[in-house]
C-alpha positions in Angstrom: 22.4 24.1 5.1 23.1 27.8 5.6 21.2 28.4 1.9 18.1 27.1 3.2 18.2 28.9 6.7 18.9 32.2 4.4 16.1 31.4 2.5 13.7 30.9 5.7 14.4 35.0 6.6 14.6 35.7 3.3 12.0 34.1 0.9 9.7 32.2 3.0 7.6 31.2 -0.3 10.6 30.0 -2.4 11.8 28.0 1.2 8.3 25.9 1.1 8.2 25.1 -2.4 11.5 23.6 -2.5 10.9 22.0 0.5 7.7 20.3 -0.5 9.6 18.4 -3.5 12.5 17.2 -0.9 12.6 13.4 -0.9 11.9 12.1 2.6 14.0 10.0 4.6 12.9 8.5 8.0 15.4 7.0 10.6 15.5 6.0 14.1 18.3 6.3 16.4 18.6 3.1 18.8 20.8 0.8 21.0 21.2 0.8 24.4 21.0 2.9 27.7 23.5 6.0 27.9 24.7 5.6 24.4 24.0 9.2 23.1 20.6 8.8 20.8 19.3 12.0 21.9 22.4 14.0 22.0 23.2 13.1 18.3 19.7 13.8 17.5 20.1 17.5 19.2 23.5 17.8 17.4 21.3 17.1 14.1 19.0 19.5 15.1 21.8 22.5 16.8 24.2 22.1 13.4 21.2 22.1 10.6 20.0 25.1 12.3 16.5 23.8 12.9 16.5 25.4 16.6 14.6 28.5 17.4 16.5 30.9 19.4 13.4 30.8 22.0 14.5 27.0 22.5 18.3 27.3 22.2 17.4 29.6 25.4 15.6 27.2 27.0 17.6 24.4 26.7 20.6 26.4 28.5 18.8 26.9 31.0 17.9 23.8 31.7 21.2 22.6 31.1 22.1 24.1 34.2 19.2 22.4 35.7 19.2 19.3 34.3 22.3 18.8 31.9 25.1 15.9 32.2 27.7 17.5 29.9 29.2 19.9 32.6 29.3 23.7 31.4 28.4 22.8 27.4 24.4 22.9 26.4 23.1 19.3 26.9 21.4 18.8 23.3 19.6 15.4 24.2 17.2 18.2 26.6 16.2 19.2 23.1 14.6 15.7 22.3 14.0 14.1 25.9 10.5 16.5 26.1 9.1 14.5 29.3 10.0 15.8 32.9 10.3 12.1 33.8 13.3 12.0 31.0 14.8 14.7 31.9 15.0 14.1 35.4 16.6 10.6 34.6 18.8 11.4 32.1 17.0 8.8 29.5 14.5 8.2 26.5 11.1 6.8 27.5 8.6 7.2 25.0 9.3 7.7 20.9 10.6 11.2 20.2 9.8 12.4 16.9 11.9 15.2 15.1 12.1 17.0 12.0 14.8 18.8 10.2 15.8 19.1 6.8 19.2 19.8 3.9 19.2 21.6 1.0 19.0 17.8 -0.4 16.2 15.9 2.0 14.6 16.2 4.5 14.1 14.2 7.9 11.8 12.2 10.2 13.6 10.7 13.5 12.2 8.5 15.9 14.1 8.8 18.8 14.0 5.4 20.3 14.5 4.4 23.9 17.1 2.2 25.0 15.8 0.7 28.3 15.0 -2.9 27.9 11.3 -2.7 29.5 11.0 0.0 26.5 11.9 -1.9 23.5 8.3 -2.1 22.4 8.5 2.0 22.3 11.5 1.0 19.7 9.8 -1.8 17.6 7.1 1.1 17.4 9.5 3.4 15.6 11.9 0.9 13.1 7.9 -0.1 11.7 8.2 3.0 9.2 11.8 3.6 9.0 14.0 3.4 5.9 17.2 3.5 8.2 18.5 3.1 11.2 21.1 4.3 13.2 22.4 2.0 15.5 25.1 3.9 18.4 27.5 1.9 20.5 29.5 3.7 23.3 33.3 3.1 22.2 34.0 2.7 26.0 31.6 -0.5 26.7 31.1 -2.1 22.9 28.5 -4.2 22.1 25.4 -4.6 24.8 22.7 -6.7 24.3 20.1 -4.4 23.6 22.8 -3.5 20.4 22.0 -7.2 19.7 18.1 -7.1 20.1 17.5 -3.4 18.3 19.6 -4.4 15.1 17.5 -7.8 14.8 14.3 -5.8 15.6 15.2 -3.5 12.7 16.2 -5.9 10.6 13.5 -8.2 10.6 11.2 -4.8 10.2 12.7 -5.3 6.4 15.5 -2.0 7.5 17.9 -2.3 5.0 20.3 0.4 5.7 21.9 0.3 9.1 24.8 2.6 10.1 26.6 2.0 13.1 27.8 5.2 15.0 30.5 4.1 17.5 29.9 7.2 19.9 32.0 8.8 22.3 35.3 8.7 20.7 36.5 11.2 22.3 36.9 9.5 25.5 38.8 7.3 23.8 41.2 9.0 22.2 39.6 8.4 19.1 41.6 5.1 19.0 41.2 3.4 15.2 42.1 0.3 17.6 38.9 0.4 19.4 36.8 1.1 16.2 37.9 -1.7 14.3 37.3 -3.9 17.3 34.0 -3.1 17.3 33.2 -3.3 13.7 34.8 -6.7 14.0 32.3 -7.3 16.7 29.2 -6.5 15.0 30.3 -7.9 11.9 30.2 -11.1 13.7 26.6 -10.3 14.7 25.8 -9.0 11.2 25.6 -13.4 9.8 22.7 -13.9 12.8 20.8 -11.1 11.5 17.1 -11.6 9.5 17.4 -10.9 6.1 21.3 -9.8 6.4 22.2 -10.6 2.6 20.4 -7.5 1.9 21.9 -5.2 4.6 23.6 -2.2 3.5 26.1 -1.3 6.8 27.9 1.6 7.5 30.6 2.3 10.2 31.4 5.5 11.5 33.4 7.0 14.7 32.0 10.1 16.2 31.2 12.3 18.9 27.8 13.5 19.3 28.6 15.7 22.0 31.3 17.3 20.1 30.1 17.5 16.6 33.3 15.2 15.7 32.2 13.6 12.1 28.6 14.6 12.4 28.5 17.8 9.7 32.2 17.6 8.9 35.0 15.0 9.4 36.9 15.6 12.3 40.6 16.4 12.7 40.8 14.4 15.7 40.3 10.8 13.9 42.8 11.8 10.2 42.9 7.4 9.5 39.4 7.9 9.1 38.2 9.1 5.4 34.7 7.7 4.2 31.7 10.1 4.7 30.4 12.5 7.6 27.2 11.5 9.2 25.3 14.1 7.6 26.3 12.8 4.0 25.4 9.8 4.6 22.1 10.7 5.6 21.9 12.9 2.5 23.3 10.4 0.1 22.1 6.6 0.7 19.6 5.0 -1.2 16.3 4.6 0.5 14.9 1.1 -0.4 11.2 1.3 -1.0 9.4 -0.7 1.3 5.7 0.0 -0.5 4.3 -3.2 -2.9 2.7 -2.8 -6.0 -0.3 -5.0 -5.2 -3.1 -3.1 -4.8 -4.7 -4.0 -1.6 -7.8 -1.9 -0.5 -8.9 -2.9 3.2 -12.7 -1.7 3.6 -12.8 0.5 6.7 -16.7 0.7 6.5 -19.5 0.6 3.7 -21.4 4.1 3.3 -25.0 4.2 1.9 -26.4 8.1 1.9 -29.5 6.8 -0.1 -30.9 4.2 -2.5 -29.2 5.1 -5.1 -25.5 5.1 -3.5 -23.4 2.6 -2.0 -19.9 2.9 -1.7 -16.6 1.2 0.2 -14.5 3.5 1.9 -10.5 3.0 3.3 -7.9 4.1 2.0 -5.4 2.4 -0.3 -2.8 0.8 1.3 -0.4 0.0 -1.7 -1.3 -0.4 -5.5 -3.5 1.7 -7.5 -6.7 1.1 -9.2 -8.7 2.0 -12.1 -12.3 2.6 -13.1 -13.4 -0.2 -14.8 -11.0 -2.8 -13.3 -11.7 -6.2 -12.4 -11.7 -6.8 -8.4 -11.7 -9.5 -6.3 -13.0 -9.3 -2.3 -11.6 -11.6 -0.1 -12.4 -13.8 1.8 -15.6 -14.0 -0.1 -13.7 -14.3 -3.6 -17.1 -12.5 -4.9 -15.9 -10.8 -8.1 -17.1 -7.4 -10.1 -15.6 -4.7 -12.0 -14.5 -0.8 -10.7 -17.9 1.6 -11.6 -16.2 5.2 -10.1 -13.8 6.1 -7.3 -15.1 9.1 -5.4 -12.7 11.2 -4.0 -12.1 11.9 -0.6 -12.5 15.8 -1.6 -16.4 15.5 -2.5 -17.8 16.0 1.1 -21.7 15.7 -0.7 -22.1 12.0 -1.9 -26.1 12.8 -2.5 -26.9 13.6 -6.6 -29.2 15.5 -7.5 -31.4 13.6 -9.2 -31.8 9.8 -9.0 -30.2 10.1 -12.5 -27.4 11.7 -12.2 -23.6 10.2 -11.2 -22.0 11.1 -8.2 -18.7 12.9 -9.4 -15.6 10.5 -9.3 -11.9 10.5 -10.7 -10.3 7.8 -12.8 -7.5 6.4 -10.8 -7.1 6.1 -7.0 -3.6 5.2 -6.0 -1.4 4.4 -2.1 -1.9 6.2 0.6 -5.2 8.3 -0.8 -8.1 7.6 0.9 -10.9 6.9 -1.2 -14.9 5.4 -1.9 -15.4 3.2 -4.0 -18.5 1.6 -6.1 -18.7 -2.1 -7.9 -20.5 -2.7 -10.7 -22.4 -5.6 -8.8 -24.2 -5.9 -5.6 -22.1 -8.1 -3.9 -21.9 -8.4 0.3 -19.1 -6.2 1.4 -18.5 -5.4 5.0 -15.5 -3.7 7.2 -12.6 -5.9 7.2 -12.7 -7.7 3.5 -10.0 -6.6 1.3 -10.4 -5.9 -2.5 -7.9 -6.4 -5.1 -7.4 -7.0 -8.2 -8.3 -10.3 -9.9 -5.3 -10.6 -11.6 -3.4 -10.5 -8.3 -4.9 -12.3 -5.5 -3.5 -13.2 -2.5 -3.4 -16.6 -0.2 -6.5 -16.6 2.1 -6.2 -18.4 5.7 -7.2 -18.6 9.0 -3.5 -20.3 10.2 -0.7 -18.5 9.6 3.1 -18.9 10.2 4.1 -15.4 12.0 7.0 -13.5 13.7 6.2 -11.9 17.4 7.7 -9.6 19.6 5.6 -9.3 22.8 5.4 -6.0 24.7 3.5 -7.1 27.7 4.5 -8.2 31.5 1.5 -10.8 30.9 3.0 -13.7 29.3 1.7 -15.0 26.0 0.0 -18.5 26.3 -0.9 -20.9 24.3 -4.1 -22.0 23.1 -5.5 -18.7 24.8 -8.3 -16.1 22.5 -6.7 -13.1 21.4 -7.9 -9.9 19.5 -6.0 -9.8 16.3 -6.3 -6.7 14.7 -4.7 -6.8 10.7 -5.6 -3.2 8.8 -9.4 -3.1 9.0 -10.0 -6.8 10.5 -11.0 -7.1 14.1 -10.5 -11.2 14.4 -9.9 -13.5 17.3 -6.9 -15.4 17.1 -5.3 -18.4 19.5 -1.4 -19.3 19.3 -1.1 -23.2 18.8 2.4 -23.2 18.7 5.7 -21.3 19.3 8.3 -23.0 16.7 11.1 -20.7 18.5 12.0 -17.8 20.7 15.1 -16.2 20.0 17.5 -15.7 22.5 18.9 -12.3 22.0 22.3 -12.9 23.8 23.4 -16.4 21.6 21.0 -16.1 18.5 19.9 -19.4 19.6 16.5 -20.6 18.8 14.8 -22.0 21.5 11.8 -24.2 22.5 9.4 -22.7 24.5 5.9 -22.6 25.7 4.8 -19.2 26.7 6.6 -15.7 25.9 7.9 -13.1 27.8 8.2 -9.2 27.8 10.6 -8.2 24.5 10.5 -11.8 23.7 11.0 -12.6 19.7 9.6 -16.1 18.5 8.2 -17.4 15.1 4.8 -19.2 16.5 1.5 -20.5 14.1 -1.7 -18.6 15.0 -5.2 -20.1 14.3 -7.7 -17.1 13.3 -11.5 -17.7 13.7 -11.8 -16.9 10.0 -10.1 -15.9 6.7 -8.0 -13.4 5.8 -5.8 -12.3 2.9 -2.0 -13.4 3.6 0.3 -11.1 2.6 3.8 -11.6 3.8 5.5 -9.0 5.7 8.7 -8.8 3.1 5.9 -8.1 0.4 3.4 -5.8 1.8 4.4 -4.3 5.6 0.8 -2.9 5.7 -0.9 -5.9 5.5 1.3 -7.8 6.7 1.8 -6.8 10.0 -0.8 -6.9 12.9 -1.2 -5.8 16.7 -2.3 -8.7 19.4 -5.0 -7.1 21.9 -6.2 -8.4 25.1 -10.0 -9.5 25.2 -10.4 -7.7 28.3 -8.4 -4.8 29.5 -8.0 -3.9 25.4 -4.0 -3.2 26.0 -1.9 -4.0 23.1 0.1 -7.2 23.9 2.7 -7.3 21.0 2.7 -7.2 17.2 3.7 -9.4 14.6 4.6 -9.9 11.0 3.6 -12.4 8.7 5.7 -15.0 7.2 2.9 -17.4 5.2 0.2 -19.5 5.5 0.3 -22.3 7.8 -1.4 -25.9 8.5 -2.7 -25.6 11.9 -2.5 -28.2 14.1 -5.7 -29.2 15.0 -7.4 -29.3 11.6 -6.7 -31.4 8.3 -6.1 -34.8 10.6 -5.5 -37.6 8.8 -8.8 -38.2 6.7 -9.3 -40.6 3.8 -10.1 -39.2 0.8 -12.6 -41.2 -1.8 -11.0 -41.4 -5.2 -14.1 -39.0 -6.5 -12.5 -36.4 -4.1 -8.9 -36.9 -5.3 -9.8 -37.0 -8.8 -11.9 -33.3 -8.0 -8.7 -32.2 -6.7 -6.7 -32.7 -9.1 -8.8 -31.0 -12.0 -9.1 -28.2 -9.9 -5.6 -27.6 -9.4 -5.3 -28.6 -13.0 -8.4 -26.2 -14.4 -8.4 -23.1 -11.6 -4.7 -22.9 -9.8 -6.1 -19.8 -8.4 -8.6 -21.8 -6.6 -5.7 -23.7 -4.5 -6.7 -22.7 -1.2 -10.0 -24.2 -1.8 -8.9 -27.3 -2.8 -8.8 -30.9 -0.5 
């Protein structure tokens, strides 16, 4: 780390281009109240040398002011940013951070640990590719250690590293540390998804520096990794699909001669010339050009001439693009490829956590909002709520603030499914009040659903069953359409 801070007074030019081909790793730091996420962040930040002197100034001073760590510069000043934070001593909103190694570099959501916050935490484990989950040695597990490590693991974060803080006011007693571990691991089994979990145990001190850029001498029976090399080193598991999925964002016609679908590609890439589907219409046609998002003049100059395009538009670029066909496209349809279509439904199974004082009820209109689709939705049902505390699943009939249940919503049309573990970007959606237009919660979706007010029990006539099966038989693609 001290190359690259050489390099920053030194060669400014060389610094950036190295830096621009660093692979990226995003984290959060979570868990509950008091446990130190902001002070290890500010250690990250003090020891990688990614502090201005201006700031290291600054934050003395209002360590005097404002610190809890007695005569030693209070490094959590450096992420807590709000007056309202500092005055507390806590994390309210999401504090975002940057740093970087000669290796990587860094995005940190700093995540608060307050209960009535925990939406401000969903918010950040959405992008992450780790988490960092701290524990205070002295009080062990909490619950909100319980509900942030099921947040982020049902958020599809595979790496988790627990960082048993403040062992320095315990001695750094192995005793305690393995009690812990031994705790979570006994959380670990109730966990989403917790056969994929890579998990990582570490004691430190993020007031002290104590295993952060080096191991400490403090704690010799422990001999895996620092912090900082775990950071460095782990794999990041890539979260993106390889499906392309293009939500239309709106549909831009300059003249009579022009009429293009603009958005930007959420996963996938796509070629001129390739076969596309739009859902929910299923009307088909074939790639003419991509435009890029660089050509700021759309209008040719003669009715003759092609508006300049490239050959391949691929995820995240936003893009325009033009169809062969004249087909009814409008904002919220979703184009793919034909030879990878998605589900389409209007009741889906889906995962919620709720971030409102208002209670959720049932069988009341909602605004769901899924990439580029504005729908109204109702919930029919809640299968479960999970009770954070046991890891019970419960029965209940409206949700709470922070509350985590699988329910079925009914949508008042169509829409591409896309599960959550396959595609986070369209697979995940916000819930939005009809009135006041506050965001309620979000959600992730598991599958398509039978809702339970349509498909009663009808007879079918033998004709229809016989149609059925031919179609399922003749066009399996055409499933969703069929009795």
């Amino acid at each position: 780390m001290s190359h690259q801070s050489d390099l920053i007074t030194t060669d400014i030019e060389k610094y950036l281009k190295d830096h621009e081909n660093k692979e990226i790793l995003r984290f959060i730091t979570c868990g509950s109240v008091d446990d130190g996420k902001s002070t290890l962040i500010g250690r990250l930040l003090y020891d990688s040398k990614m502090i201005f002197e201006d700031q290291l100034s600054a934050i003395e001073k209002d360590s005097k002011k404002h610190g809890t760590t007695g005569d030693k510069i209070d490094l959590a000043l450096l992420v807590d940013g709000l007056a309202s934070e500092r005055e507390q001593g806590i994390t309210i909103d999401v504090a975002y951070r940057f740093f970087s190694t000669d290796k990587r570099k860094f995005i940190i959501a700093d995540t608060p640990g307050h209960e009535q916050y925990t939406r401000n935490m969903a918010t950040g484990a959405s992008t992450a590719d780790l988490a960092i989950i701290l524990v205070d040695a002295r009080a062990g597990i909490l619950t909100q250690t319980k509900r942030h490590s099921y947040i982020a693991s049902f958020l599809g974060i595979k790496n988790i590293v627990v960082a048993i803080n403040k062992m320095d006011l315990v001695d750094f007693s192995q005793e305690i540390f393995n009690q812990i571990k031994s705790d979570y691991e006994k959380i670990v089994q109730n966990l989403p998804n917790h056969e994929d979990l890579n998990i990582k145990y570490i004691p430190i001190s993020a007031l002290n520096g104590d295993n952060i850029i080096s191991i400490s001498s403090k704690c010799s029976w422990y001999k895996e990794q620092t912090l900082m090399e775990i950071l460095d080193n782990i794999e990041i598991h890539s979260k993106d699909s390889n499906s392309f999925r293009f939500p239309v964002q709106y549909v831009i016609r300059p003249h009579l001669n022009f009429r293009g679908f603009s958005g930007t590609v959420v996963s996938g890439e796509i070629t001129v010339g390739d076969e596309i589907t739009v859902l929910p219409s299923r009307k088909t046609s074939k790639v003419k050009s991509i435009v890029s998002n660089d050509i700021k003049d759309l209008r040719p100059k003669n009715k003759d001439e092609e508006v300049e395009s490239i050959h391949k538009a691929f995820a995240p670029m936003a893009t325009t693009i033009t169809l062969e066909d004249e087909i009814d496209i409008s904002r919220g349809d979703m184009i793919v490829k034909s030879s990878d279509i998605p589900k389409v439904s209007n009741n889906l199974s889906v995962m919620v956590v709720w971030m409102d004082e208002t209670p959720m009820e049932l069988n009341q209109s909602y605004i769901i909002k899924r990439a580029t689709s504005v729908i109204n939705g109702v919930f029919e049902n809640i299968e479960f709520k999970k009770d954070i505390n046991s890891f019970e699943e419960k029965k209940v009939d409206s949700l709470e603030l922070n509350d985590i249940a699988k329910c079925t919503i009914s949508l008042d049309r169509d829409i591409a499914v896309d599960p959550y573990y396959k595609n986070r970007y369209t697979g995940s959606f916000i819930i939005i009040d009809k009135y006041s237009n506050n965001t309620l919660g979000a959600g992730m979706i598991l599958e398509s659903a039978i809702s339970s007010t349509s498909k009663k029990t009808k007879q079918y006539t033998k004709a229809e069953i016989e149609l059925n099966k031919y179609i399922r038989e003749n066009f399996p693609e055409w499933e969703c359409k069929a009795i």
